[in-house]
Every structure is written in structure tokens, then in C-alpha cells.
C-alpha positions in Angstrom: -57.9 -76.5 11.9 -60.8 -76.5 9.4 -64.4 -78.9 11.0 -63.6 -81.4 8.1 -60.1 -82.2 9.7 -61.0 -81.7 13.4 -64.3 -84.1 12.2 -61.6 -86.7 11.2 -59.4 -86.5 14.3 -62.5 -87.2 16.1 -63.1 -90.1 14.1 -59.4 -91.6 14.6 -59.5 -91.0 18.4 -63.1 -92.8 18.6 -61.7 -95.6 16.4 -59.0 -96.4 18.7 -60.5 -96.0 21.9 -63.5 -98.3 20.7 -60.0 -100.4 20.2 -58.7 -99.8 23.8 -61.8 -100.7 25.6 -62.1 -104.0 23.3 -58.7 -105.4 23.9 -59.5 -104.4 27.8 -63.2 -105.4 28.3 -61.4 -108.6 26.7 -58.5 -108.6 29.0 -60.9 -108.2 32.1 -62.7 -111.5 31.1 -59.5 -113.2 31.1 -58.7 -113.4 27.6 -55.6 -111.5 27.3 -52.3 -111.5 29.5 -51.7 -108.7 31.6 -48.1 -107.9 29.8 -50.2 -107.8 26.6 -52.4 -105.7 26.9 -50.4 -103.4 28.3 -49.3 -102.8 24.3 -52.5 -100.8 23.1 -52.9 -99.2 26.2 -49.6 -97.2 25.8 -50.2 -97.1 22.0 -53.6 -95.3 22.5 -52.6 -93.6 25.4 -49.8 -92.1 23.3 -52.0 -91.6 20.7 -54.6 -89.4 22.2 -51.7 -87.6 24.7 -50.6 -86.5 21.0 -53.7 -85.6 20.0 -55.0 -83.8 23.5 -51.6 -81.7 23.1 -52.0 -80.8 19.4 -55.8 -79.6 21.0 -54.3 -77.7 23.6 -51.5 -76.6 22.2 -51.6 -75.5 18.2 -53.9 -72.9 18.7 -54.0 -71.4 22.2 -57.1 -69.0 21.5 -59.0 -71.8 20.4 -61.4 -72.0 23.5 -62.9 -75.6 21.8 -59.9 -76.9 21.1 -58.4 -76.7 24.2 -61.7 -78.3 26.1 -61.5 -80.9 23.7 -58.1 -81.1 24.4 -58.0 -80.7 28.7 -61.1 -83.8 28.7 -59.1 -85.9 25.9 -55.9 -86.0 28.6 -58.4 -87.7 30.9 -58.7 -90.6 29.2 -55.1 -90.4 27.6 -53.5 -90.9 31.2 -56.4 -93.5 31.9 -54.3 -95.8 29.7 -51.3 -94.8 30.1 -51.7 -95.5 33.7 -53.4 -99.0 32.4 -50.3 -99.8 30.3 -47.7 -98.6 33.4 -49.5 -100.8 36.0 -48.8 -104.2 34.0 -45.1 -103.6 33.8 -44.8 -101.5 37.7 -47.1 -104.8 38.7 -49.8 -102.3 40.4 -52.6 -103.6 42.1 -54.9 -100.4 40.5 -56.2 -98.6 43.6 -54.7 -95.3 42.5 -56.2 -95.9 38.8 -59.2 -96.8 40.5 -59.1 -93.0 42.0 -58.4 -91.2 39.2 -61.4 -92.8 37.5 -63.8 -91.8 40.1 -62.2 -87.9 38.9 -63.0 -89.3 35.5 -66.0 -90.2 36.3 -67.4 -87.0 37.9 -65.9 -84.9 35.4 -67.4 -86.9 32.6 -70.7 -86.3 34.2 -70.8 -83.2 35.0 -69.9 -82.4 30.9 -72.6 -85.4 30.0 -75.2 -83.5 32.2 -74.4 -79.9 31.8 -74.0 -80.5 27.6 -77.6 -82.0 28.2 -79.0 -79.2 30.5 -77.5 -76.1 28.1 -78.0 -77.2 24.8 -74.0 -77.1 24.7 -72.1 -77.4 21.1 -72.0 -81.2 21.8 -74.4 -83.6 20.4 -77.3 -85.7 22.1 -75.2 -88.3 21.0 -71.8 -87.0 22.2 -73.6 -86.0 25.3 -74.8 -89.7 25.7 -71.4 -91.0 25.3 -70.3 -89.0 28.3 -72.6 -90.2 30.3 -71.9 -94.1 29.2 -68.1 -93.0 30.2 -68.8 -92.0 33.5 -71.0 -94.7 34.6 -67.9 -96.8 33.0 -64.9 -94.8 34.6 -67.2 -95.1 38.2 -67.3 -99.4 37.6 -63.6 -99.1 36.9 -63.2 -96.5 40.3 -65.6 -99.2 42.1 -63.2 -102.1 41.0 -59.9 -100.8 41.3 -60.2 -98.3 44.4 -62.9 -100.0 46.4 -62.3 -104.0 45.3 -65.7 -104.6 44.2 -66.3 -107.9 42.9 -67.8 -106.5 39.9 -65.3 -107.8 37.4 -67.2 -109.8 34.9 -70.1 -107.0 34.7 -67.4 -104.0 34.4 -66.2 -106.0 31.2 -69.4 -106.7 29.4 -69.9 -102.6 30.4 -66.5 -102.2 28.8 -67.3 -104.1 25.4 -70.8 -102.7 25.3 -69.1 -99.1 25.4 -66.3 -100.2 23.2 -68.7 -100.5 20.4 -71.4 -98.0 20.8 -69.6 -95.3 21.9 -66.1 -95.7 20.1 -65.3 -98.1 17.6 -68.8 -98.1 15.6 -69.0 -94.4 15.8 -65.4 -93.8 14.8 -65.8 -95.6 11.8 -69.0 -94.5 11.0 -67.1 -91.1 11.0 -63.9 -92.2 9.0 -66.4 -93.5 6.5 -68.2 -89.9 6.2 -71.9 -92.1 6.8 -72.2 -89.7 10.3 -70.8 -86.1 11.4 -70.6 -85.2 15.0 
């Protein structure tokens, strides 16, 4: 895969998970029906299970790609497991566990890309950090019951824009490389 078209990939997957968090930050403040949200979960949960294959997958000696890959499934089963709630009627609290894994994994690559002066970005390091403080609201929410609905989905819109949809089509538009 030549850095043009994994630069472009990167761009798609930002796009649409800018477009996940939306449609859910909206959801959460009561916007959306459960059943209908459940529709972009499973699209971009699909969507980047796809993608996080294709990582892992096309070229097995390619040590980046398959990193990019192992942390992209993270968030792919995030909404798959979003989408498969609404229609199992779940109340969350295993979702809400696997995003505290989230959480602490995207920390500890937020962190350690920050500490090493690792491939990624300050940006992309940034972004990792905003995912784990938003994967720990979702583990506090779902796991624990916190009644921190409302602020979770203002944290979920504000990450929805800064660190996905703006970015990925900043990207797709060639204005920024990663």
C-alpha cells in the first residue's frame, strides 16, 4: 500500500467515525430512536472491521499496518456492539467494560506515542488521548450507571468533530497529511 493510499484510508475511516460519534452524541441527547441509530453503527462498524482486516491482513510483514489494524478493531466492535445492543435490547454494562479496555489501551498508545516520539503525530497522539477520556465516560455510563449522560454526549459531539469528521475531511481534501 503506497502512504498516498494508506493517507486516504485514514481519511475515509476518520470521516465516518466523526459520522458515528455524531449520529450517537445525538442519539445520547435524545434525538434519535434507539432502532435508528443502530443503522450507522453496524455500517461503520462494518466499515472499519473491513478496513482493520485489510490492515491486518493484506500484508502480514507489515508491522504498521497490522498496529493500525489490531487498534482500528477496537473501535470497529465498539459499534458493532452499539448497533447489536438496540436490536438484542441490552442494557450496555458489557459495552460499558469493553470501553474501559478501550479506554486503557487508547491511553497507553496516546501516552507512550507522546513519551517516544513514536511515528504518530502530536495530533494523532492527541486524538488518542480525547478517545480514551471518551471510551472511560462511555465505560463510566454503561458499566457503572453514572448519571453522566448529557455531559458524555456533548464529549461525544465535541470529539466527533475535532477528532474525526473535520480531520477526515480535511484529509480527503489533501488541505492536511497525518
Amino acid at each position: 500500500m503506497t502512504e498516498e493510499h494508506a493517507e486516504m484510508i485514514s481519511g475515509l475511516m476518520l470521516l465516518y467515525v466523526g459520522a458515528v460519534l455524531f449520529v450517537n452524541g445525538v442519539w445520547m441527547l435524545g434525538r434519535i430512536g434507539d432502532r435508528e441509530v443502530s443503522v450507522i453503527n453496524i455500517l461503520v462498524g462494518s466499515l472499519s472491521f473491513l478496513v482493520a482486516s485489510w490492515l491486518v491482513f493484506h500484508d502480514p510483514g507489515n508491522e504498521r499496518s497490522i498496529n493500525a489494524g489490531a487498534f482500528s478493531f477496537l473501535f470497529a466492535f465498539t459499534y458493532l456492539w452499539v448497533g447489536a445492543n438496540q436490536f438484542l435490547d441490552s442494557d450496555g454494562r458489557g459495552l460499558g467494560w469493553f470501553s474501559l479496555f478501550v479506554s486503557i489501551t487508547a491511553a497507553v498508545v496516546g501516552i507512550n506515542s507522546l513519551l517516544n516520539e513514536s511515528s504518530l503525530s502530536l495530533w494523532s497522539s492527541l486524538n488518542w488521548l480525547a478517545w480514551a477520556l471518551l471510551w472511560f465516560g462511555f465505560f463510566l455510563l454503561l458499566a457503572l450507571g453514572r448519571d453522566i449522560k448529557r455531559l458524555v454526549a456533548i464529549y461525544t459531539l465535541f470529539c466527533a468533530v475535532f477528532t474525526g469528521w473535520m480531520p477526515g475531511v480535511m484529509v480527503l481534501e489533501g488541505m492536511i497529511r497525518l
